[in-house]
N, C-alpha and C positions, 0 to 999 in steps of 0.2 A: 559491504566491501565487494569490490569488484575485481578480480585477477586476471591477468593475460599476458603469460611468457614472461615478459622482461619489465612488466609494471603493473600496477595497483591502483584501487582509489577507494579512500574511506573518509567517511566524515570532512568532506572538504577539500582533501587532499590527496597530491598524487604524485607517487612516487614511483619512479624509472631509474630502473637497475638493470643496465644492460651486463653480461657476462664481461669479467675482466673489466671493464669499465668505472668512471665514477657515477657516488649515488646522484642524484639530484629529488629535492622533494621539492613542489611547487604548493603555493596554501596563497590564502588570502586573496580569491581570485584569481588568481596569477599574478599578485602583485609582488608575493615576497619567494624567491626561489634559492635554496641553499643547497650545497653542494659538497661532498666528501671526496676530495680526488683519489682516484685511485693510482699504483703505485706507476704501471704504464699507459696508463688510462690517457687518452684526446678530448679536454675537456672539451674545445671548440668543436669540435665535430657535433658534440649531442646538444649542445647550448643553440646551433643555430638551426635545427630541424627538428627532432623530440620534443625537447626542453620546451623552444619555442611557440611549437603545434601545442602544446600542452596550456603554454600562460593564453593564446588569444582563444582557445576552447574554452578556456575558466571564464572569459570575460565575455562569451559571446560571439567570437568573431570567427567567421571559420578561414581556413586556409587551404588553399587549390595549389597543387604542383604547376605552377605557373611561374612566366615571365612577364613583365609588364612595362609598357610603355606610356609614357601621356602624352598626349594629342590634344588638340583646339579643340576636341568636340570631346574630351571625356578619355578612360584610361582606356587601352588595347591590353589586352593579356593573349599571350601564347600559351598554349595550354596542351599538356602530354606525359608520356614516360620518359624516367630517365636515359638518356643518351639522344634524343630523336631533332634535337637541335633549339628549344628553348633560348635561351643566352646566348649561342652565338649569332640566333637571327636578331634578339635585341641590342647587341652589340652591334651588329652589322646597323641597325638602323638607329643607335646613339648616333653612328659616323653620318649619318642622315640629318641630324639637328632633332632626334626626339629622344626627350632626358628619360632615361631610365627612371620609373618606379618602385619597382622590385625585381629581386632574383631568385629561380629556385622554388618558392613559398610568396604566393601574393594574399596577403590576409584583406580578407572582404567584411563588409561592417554593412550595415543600413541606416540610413538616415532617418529623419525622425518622420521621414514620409514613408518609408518603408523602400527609397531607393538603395542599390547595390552600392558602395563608396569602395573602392581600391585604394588600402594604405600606404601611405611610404615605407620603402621598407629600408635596406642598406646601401650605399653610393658605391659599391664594388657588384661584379657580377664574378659567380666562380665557370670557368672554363677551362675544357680539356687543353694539355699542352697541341694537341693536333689541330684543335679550334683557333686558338693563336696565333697559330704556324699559317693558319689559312684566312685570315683577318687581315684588316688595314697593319703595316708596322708599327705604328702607335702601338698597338694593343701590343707586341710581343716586346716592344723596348717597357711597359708598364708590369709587364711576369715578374714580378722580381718579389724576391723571400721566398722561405719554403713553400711546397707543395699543400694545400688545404686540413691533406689526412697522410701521414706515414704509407709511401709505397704505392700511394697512385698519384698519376702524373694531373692532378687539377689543382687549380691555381684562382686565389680572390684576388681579380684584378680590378686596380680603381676602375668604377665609372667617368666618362668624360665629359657627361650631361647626366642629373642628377633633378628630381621633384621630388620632395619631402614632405607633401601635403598629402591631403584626402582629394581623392580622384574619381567622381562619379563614373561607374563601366560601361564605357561606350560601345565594346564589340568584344568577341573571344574566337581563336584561331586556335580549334583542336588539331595539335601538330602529329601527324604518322608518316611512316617512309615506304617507297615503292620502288620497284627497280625498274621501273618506268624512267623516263628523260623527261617529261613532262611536269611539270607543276599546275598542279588543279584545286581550286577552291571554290567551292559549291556550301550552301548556304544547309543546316541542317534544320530540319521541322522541328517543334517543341518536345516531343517523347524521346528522340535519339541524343536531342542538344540536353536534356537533363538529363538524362542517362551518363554523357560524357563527362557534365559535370560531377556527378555524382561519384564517378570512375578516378576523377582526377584531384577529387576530394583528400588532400594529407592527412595521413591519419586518422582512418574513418574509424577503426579499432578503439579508439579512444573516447568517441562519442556516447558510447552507453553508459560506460562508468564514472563520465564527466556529467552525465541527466541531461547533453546537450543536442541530440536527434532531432526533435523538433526544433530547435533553433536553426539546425542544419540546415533543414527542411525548405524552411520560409526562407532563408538567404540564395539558397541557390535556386528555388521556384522565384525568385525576383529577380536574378543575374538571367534566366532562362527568359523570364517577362520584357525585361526590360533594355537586353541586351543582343544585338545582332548575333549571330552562333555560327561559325564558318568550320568546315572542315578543310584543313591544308595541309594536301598530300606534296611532299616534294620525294624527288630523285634520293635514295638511297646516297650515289656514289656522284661527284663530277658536274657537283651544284655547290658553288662557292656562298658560303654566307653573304657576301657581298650582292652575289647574283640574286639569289632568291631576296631579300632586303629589297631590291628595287623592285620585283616584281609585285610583293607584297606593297610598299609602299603608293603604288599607282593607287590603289582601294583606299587606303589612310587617306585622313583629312590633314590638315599641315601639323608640323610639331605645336605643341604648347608655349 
């Protein structure tokens, strides 16, 4: 048995008990996952990050705080901490003609060659209300139903281009912010571009008592092999998703 805070894993299975929360136990892989709601408990909140991290960890597949896009030449992932602009630059460049692949969690797989594959994930991206406000109006007239989570202002808004397949990884774009005016992306060598994978890795907590480390290992020393690794610093304040999108987009190859 393996313990940590708010979950477990024993004999196969792993159970996340978040405080005040519902339980979820995940077995069979991460094939079969059941669930005790609790009395004010947000099921969807732990079912699309936890829960989630937890079934593609059972099956092998790890998952990067990532945004992702697909392009003619293989999938782009924006990759970072929460808030730092993920989803709104993929949004910004949906409006570009390139269909979103995932939001939030990009779950990464190997092929049987031992290439990085980016999976489809959901046909909505979630975004801050301030993100919307500063997007195409498309996106703010698509806001609609409640807020994600009770009491913060983020919102799963359809996507308006959508790839639901396996997407070999063409590139990854470690996103950070600077109070700089400037947008700068510069290419990162092998030791700091694993490093940031490693850093952006969902869930790393989860990997010992899942026995799945070395599986870590080899997926993201293949994503770091085989995959271009950019760092992309934009402007804190006074840089429109729309703006940075095209600026990013000159380096993309055409949508998919």
């Amino acid at each position: 048995m393996d313990r940590h805070g708010y979950w477990q894993t024993a004999d196969g299975a792993f159970l996340i008990n978040p405080d005040g929360g519902p339980r979820w136990l995940v077995s069979e892989k991460g094939r079969l996952v059941r669930v005790a709601p609790a009395k004010d408990g947000d099921v969807g909140v732990h079912l699309i990050d936890s829960v989630l991290a937890a079934c593609l960890q059972m099956r092998g597949i790890i998952a990067l705080h990532a945004s992702a896009i697909a392009t003619a030449a293989g999938a782009v992932l924006f990759m970072g901490s929460v808030g730092v602009g993920k989803s709104s630059l993929a949004a910004a460049l949906t409006d570009r003609g390139y269909p979103l692949l995932a939001d939030g969690i990009a779950a990464i797989a190997r092929d049987n060659g031992g290439n990085p594959l980016a999976l489809g994930g959901f046909p909505r991206i979630r975004l801050w209300a301030r993100s919307t406000d500063a997007l195409d109006k498309t996106w703010r007239r698509r806001k609609a139903g409640p807020a994600t989570r009770a009491g913060v202002g983020s919102y799963a808004v359809p996507a308006g281009r959508f790839n639901g397949k396996a997407v070999a990884v063409h590139a990854v774009y470690v996103l950070s912010s600077t109070v700089d005016r400037e947008v700068v992306i510069k290419s990162l060598p092998p030791g700091p571009a694993f490093a940031a994978l490693v850093r952006c890795s969902f869930r790393m907590r989860f990997l010992r008592g899942l026995g799945e480390k070395k599986n870590h290992f080899r997926t993201v020393s293949a994503v770091a092999s085989h995959a271009t690794i950019q760092r992309l610093v934009r402007p804190h304040v006074g840089h429109p998703p729309a703006v940075l999108a095209a600026k990013v987009a000159e380096r993309l190859p055409p949508p998919a």
